[in-house]
N, C-alpha and C positions, 0 to 999 in steps of 0.2 A: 504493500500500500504506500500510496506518495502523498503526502500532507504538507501543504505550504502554512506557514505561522507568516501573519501579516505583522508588520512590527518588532525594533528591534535593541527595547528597554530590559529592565531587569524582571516585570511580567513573561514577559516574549522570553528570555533565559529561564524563570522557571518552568514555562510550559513545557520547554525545547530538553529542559530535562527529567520530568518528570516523562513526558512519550518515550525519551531514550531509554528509561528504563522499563519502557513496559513489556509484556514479552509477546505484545505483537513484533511483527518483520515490518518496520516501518521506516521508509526513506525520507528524512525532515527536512525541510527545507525553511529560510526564514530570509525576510528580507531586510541587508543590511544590516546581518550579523554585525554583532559588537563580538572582541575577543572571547567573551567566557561564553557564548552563542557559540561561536566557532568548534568548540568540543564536544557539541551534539547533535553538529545540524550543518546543511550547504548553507552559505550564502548564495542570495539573489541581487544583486544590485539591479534597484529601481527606483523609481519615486510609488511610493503608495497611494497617491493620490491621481495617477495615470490608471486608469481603470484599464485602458488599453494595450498597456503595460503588463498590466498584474494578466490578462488575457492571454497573452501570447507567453508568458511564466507559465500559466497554469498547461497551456498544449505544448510548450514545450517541455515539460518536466510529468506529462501525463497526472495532475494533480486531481487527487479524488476529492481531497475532505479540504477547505481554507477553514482555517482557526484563524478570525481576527480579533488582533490583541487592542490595539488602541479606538478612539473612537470616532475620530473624523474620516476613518473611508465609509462607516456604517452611516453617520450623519449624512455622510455625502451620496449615499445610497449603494455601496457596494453590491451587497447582498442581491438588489432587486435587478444591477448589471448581469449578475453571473447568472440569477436563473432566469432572466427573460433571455439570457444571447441560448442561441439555436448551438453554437457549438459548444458549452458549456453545460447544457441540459444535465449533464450526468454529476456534476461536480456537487458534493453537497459545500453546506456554507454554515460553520456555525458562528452566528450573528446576525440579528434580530433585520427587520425589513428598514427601509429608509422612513416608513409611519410610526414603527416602532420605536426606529432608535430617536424620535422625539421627545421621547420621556429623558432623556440628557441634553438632546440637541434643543430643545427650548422647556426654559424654566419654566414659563407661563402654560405651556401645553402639559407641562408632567403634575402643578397644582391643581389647572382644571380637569384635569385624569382623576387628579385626587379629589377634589372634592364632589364630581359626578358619582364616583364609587364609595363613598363615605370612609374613605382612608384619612384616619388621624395626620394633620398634617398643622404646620402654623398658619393661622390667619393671613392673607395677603391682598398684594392688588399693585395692579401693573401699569407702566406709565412709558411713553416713548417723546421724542420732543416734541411733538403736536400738545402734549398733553403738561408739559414740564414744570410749567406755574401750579397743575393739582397736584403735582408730586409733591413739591416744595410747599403748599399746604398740609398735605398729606403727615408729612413730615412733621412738622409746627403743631400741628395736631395729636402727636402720639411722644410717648415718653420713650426715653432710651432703657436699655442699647438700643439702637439704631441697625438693620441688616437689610443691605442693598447689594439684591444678584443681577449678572448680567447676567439676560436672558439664552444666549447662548454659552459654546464651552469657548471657557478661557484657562485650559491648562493647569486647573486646580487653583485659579488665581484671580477668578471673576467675582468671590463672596466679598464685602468688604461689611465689618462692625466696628461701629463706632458708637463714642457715650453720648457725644457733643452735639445738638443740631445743628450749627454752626459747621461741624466735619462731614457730617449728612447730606446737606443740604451741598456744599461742594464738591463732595466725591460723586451725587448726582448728577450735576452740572457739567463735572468732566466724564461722565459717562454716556451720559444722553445727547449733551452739546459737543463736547472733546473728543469724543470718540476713542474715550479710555482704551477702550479693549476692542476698538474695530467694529465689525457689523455686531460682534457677537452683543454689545450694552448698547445698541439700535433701540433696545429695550429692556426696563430695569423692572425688575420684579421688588418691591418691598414689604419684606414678612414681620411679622411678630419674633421677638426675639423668644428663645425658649432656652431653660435653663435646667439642665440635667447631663447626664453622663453620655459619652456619645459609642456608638458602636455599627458594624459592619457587618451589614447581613447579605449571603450569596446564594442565590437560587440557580439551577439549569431547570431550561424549560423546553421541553421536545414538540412545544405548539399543544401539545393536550397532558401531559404529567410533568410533573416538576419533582425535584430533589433540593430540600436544603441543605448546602454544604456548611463546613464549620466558620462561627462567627470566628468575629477577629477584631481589633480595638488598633487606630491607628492614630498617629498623629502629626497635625498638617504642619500646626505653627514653625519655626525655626528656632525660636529660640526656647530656652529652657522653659517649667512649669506653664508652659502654650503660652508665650509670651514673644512679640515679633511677628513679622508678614507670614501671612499662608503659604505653601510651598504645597508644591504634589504630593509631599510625605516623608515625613523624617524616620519614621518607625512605625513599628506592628506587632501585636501580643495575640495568641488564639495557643488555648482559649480564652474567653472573658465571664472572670469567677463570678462577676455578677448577675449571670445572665442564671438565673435559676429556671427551673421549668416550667413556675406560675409564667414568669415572664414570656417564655419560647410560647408559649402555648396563643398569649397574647399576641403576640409577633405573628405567629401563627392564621390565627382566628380574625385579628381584625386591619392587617395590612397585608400578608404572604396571597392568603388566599382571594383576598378580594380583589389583588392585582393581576390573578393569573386568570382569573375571572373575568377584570374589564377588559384584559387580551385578548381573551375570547369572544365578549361579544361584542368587540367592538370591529370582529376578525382582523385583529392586526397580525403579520405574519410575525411569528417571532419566536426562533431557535437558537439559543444563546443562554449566556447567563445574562443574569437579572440583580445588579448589585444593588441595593436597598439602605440609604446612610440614615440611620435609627439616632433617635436620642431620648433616654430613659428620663420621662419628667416625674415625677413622685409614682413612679413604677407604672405610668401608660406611656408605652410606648408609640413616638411619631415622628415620622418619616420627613428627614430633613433632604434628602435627593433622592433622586435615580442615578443610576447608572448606567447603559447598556452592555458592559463587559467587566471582566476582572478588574477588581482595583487595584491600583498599583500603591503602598507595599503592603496592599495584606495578602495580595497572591500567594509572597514567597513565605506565610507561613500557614494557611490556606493550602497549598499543594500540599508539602509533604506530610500534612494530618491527615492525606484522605490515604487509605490504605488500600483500597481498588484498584487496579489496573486502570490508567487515565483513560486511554484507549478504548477501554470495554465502555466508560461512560459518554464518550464523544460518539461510537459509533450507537451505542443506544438511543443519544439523543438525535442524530439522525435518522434513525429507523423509528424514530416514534415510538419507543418501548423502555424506555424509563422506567415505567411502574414495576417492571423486573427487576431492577439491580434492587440489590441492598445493600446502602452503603455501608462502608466501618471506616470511625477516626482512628487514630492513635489517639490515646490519654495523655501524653507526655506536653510538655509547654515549647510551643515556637518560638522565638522573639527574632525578631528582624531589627537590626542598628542602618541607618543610612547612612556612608559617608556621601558627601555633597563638598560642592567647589565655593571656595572663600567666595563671599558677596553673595552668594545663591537664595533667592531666588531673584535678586537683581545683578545686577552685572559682574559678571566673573571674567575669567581667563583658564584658557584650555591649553592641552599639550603639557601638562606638569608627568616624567617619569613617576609610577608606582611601583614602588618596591617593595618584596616581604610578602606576596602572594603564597607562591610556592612555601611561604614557612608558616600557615595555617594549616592547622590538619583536626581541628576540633567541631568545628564550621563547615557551614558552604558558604560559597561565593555567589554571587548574582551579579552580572555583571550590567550597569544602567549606562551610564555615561563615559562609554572606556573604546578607544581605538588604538590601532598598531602603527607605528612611527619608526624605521628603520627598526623592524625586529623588536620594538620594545613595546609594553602597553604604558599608554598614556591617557593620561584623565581628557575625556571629549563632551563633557555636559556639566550641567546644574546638579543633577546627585551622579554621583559616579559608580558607585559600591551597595550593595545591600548582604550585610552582615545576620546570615542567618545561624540559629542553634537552638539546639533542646538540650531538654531536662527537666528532670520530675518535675521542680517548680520552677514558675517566674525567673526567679533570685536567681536560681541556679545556669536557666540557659542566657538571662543576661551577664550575668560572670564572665560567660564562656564567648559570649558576643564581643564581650570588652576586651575581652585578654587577647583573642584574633585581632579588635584591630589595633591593641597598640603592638602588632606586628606588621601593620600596614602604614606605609606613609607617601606621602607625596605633598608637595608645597602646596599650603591653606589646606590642607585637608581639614573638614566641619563636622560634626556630629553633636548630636545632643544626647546627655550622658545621664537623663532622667527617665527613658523611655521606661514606660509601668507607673509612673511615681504617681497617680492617683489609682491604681490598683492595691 
């Protein structure tokens, strides 16, 4: 079997190894491997946003099944390319339709999804610059915190909270008028602020059965105690001891199923995972995002807790027969460290040597932001590394997180050295 991974972050490295070790016979392919990519999988060099591209990949490399990792080619409508094109009919796709992947690609269509289906979500209401004077009412009118989304994806980097109206009312103005964040704050979603613990819930969905995979607790801020600019993700813990079964069942009963539900009659096509960003308010759980794919970093501890053949779950969820598998976690504790590039998530410098890989051997590596430079790896993004390990507990596999990377280094190398600290 030939399986192309779209995407080629430290997500895209766990998929690319988790398949490697499955014991299907599976030829991987991934585009614009990054190094630690490279030892389980072909590179493709492409642009992923060339549909036409990714077309003539797939017949040439005879690809059956595309796994896409990130979420602007699904935004962009991948998925409804490959199976309306006549030569591609046979290719499955896991990731949701271009209607589907609106529950991420606009904010204001994933609220009104939610509040159509009565999914606990925050209060909101939508403003573009036609409208920009009721916004900035809007505003005047409600107490802080203050939370303004751009309605499209902006990279982990379109939420902005603030106490101040004053900072409100301006972050508005450059988003709606400024054009902060591009087409994506064309239009600004502003919610109710909600105050509770937050966590990461991951469904597959084979169009009619779904499987909940194991939560996972992440964290976006940069700097210590979530303190500093939002980033893609500093780190990641799963399990999440909080999550008791009153809770799951909650999660369950009045957001899981009500979603898989408005999929269905709303017939949106959609085969993929379904990431779900939960925040526990005095123990009701409501639904702060969507997703349309893995999130990145709770994949890399999300993967190796499912103990299943990946393989047997991808090709289930293509054949429409989910409600067969049964899954099994490991009990043991993930934790994922990120290292990231001095200044990150605002302006950095690339090309720094990393050294001290090869002298980790208690951990795995995920390789995010990492290229090769006359034979060496060198740091090529905003997070570079994802520092994963287990052990019985918490404590124990971030220990072992920490002691990998002060065996890693490279100039500005970043991390935040709290991850768990409200667990």
């Amino acid at each position: 079997m030939n399986l192309l991974i779209i995407g080629s972050g430290a997500r895209e490295n766990a998929f690319a190894w988790k398949i490697f070790n499955s014991g299907h016979d599976v030829n991987i392919f991934v585009t614009n491997a990054n190094p630690g990519i490279n030892s389980f999988a072909n590179s493709v060099k492409l642009d992923i946003t060339n549909f036409l591209s990714i077309k003539e990949c797939i017949i040439l490399h005879s690809i059956d099944i595309v796994l896409v990792g990130p979420e602007i080619p699904l935004i962009n409508g991948l998925y409804d390319f490959i199976i309306n094109d006549p030569d591609l009919n046979c290719v499955k796709v896991i990731g949701p339709s271009q209607r589907g992947s609106m529950l991420e690609g606009s904010k204001e269509f994933a609220k009104e999804f939610m509040k159509k289906y009565g999914i606990p979500t925050a209060s909101f209401k939508s403003f573009d610059k036609n409208n920009y004077d009721e916004g900035v009412e809007f505003i005047n009118k409600n107490n802080s915190p203050y939370v303004l989304k751009a309605d499209g994806p902006a990279a982990g980097k379109g939420v902005i909270i603030v106490n101040e109206k004053v900072d409100a009312v301006n972050n508005l103005r450059e988003m709606l008028l400024g054009s902060k964040f591009g087409k994506s704050s064309e239009k600004v979603v502003i919610e109710e602020f909600l105050s509770g613990i937050e966590m990461s819930c991951f469904v597959l969905f084979d169009g009619v059965n779904y499987k909940i995979l194991p939560y996972a607790k992440d964290y976006k801020r940069i700097g210590e105690a979530d303190k500093g600019l939002n980033t893609g993700g500093m780190g990641s813990i799963s399990p999440v001891d909080f999550l008791d079964e009153n809770l799951k069942n909650k999660i369950k009963k009045d957001i899981i199923e009500p979603t898989i539900n408005g999929l269905i009659s709303e017939k949106i096509n959609y085969v993929g995972f379904i990431f779900i960003g939960l925040i526990n308010v005095n123990g009701q759980p409501k639904v702060i995002e969507y997703n349309v794919r893995m999130g990145d970093p709770e994949t890399q501890v999300v993967l190796p807790r499912i103990k299943n053949d990946f393989m047997d779950l991808l090709i289930s969820c293509t054949n429409q027969n989910l409600d067969k598998v049964k899954l099994e976690f490991d009990s043991e504790y993930y934790t994922n460290v990120v290292l990231a590039s001095k200044g990150y998530p605002e302006d950095y410098k690339k090309g720094f040597e990393i050294s001290g890989l090869n002298d980790v051997d208690d951990s795995i590596i995920f390789h995010a932001g990492t290229s090769f430079n006359n034979g060496k790896i060198v740091t090529n993004g905003g997070r570079v590394l994802s520092i994963v390990s287990s052990g019985k507990t918490m404590k124990e596999a971030l220990k072992k997180s920490y002691k990998s990377i002060d065996k890693i280094n490279f100039e500005g190398k970043t991390y935040r050295q709290d991850i768990g600290f409200d667990l």
